[in-house]
C-alpha positions, -999 to 999 in steps of 0.1 A, spaced: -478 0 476 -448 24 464 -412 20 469 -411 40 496 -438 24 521 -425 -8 517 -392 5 532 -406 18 560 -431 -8 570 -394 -30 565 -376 -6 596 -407 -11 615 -406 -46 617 -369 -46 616 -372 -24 648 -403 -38 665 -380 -73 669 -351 -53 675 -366 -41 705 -383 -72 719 -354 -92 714 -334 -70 739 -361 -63 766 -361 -103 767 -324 -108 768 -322 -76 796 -354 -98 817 -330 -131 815 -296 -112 831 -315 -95 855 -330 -125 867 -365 -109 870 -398 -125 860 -407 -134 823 -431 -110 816 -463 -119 804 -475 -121 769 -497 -95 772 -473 -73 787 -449 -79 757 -476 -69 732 -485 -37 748 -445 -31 745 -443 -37 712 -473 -22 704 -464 11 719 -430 7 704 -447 3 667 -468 33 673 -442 56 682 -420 41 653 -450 40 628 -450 82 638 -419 89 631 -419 69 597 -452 87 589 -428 118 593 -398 101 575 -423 90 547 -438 127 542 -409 146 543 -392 117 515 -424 127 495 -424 164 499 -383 160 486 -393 139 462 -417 167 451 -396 194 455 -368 176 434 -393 171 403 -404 203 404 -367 215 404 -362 190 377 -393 200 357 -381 235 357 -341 226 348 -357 203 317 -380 230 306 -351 255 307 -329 231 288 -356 229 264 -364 265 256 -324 272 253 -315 246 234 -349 253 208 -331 295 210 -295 280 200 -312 257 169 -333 287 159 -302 309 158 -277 284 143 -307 285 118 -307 319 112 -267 317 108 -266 292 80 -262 312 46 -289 294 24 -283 309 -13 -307 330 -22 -330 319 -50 -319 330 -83 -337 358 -101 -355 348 -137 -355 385 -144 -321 392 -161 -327 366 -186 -362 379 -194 -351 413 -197 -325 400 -221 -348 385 -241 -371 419 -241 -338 438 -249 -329 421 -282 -366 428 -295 -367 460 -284 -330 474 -296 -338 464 -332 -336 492 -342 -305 503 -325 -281 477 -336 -254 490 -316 -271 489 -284 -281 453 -296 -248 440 -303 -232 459 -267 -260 437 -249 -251 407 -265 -216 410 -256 -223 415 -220 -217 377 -204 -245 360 -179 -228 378 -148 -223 415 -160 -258 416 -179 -271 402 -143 -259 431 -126 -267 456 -157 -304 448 -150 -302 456 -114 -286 489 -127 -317 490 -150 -339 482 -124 -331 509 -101 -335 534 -132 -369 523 -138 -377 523 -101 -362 558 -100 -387 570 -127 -414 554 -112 -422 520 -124 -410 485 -121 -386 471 -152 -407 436 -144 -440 453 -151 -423 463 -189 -409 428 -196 -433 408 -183 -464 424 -201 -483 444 -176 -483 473 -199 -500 449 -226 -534 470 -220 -520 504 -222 -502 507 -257 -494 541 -249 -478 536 -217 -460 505 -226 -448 525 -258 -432 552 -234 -419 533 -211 -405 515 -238 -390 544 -249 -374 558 -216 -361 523 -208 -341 520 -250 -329 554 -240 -312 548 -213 -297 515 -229 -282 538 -256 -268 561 -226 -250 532 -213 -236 518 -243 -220 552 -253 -206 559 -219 -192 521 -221 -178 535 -256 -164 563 -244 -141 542 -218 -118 538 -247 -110 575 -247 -117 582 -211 -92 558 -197 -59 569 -218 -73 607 -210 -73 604 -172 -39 586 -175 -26 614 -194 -43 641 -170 -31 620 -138 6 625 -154 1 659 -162 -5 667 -122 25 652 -111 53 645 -138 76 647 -109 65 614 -94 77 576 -101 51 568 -120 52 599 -140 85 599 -147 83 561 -166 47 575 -187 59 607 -196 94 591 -211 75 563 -227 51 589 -241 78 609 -254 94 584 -273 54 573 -285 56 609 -302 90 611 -315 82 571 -336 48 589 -346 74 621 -356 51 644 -339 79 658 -318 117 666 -330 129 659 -289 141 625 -275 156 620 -238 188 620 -248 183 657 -255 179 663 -216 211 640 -207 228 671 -188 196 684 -170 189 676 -129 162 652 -127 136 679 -121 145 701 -150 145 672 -171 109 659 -164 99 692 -165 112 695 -203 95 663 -211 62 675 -199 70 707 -223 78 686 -254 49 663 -246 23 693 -242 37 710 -274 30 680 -297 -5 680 -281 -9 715 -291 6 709 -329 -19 678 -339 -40 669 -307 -61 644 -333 -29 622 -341 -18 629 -303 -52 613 -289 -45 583 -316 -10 579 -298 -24 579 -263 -51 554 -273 -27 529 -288 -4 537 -261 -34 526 -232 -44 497 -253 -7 479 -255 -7 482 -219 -38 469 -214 -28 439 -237 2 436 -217 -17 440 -184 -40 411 -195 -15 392 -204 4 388 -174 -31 385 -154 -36 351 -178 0 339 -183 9 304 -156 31 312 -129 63 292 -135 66 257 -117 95 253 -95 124 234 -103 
């Protein structure tokens, strides 16, 4: 029997002597006749009938709420459940595993050296690069294959093996481009004191044209390609003056531009030393 009939069979009882006890006690102050036994039993019989009703009622609307609050708590659970699975699945998604590393960089690195032999500049450019730049030098690569229309893993890896002819042009286009490269990194040593020299020549007027073109100047006048010095332009305005510095400067361009270029490149180079330098050097300690 469950929980709940065994309460109510309980309040029947319960009630059933309840309800006897006080028709006997209301018999004795009234005076009036005991009843009969039989008369007592119907009494209590037709109290436990209307009683056992009611708890039949009590007893199905417990069960019905008892139902009702399962289901309720069946659907809360299942809700729980099917948000708590949506959080985990996107803290999931959140969680930045690395990526696993590509093999292809240091295959293609391998491929390079054979296949530069005979461009020992191009070799020796590659060899220099560290494990991080030549990384992201084959996804430069890789893109330039793609854009010509094959994959640089299908040259490295030996899928042209079977087709000498197309492996031997692909080859080709892949060496080519190598040598583009190298060159253009070459011709960073030139480039970079040219556009700080072109940069100055659009706008001597500013701060930072002002400081290069006097330290130019005086670049030219050590090298004796130019005669002028700033103390030449002591009594000019400000304006005038950088404007006569951007003269001299321009003149001793015109007179020997191969030993001006070898003055700008030295010149980029010490600052670039210097620049380095102070990247590297340890900040003071504190006292």
């Amino acid at each position: 029997m469950d929980p709940i009939s065994l309460i109510v069979l309980a309040v029947i009882i319960g009630g059933a002597s309840i309800f006897l006890d006080r028709k006997w006690q209301a018999r004795q102050a009234d005076g009036t006749k005991t009843p009969s036994l039989t008369d007592a039993k119907k009494q209590a019989a037709s109290f436990v009938s209307q009683t056992s009703s009611q708890a039949q009622a009590m007893t199905g609307q417990a069960a019905d709420r008892v139902k009702t609050l399962g289901s309720q708590a069946s659907e809360q659970v299942k809700s729980i459940g099917v948000q708590a699975s949506g959080q985990a699945q996107s803290i999931l998604e959140r969680i930045p595993f690395p990526p696993k590393k590509s093999t292809l960089p240091n295959e293609f690195r391998a491929w390079a050296m054979e296949a530069t032999e005979s461009a020992p500049e191009v070799k020796k450019w590659l060899a220099g690069l560290g494990e991080e730049p030549f990384a992201d030098f084959t996804g430069h690569v890789t893109a330039f294959a793609t854009s010509v229309g094959f994959e640089l893993e299908w040259l490295v890896r030996g899928e042209f093996d079977k087709m000498p002819r197309l492996a031997g042009t692909a080859q080709a286009v892949v060496v080519n481009y190598l040598s583009a490269c190298q060159q253009a990194a070459a011709a960073q040593a030139e480039l970079n004191p040219f556009r700080a020299y072109r940069e100055y020549t659009q706008n001597p007027d500013s701060r930072k044209g002002r400081v290069y073109g006097e330290k130019l100047l005086d670049r030219l006048l050590e090298a004796g390609l130019t005669t002028v010095s700033l103390s030449d332009f002591l009594g000019a305005d400000p304006k005038a003056k950088q404007q006569q510095v951007l003269q001299a400067i321009q003149s001793a361009a015109e007179k020997d531009a191969a030993a001006f270029n070898r003055v700008l490149s030295a010149m980029s180079a010490d600052e670039s030393q210097s620049a380095s330098q102070a990247e590297t050097a340890p900040s003071p300690t504190a006292a």
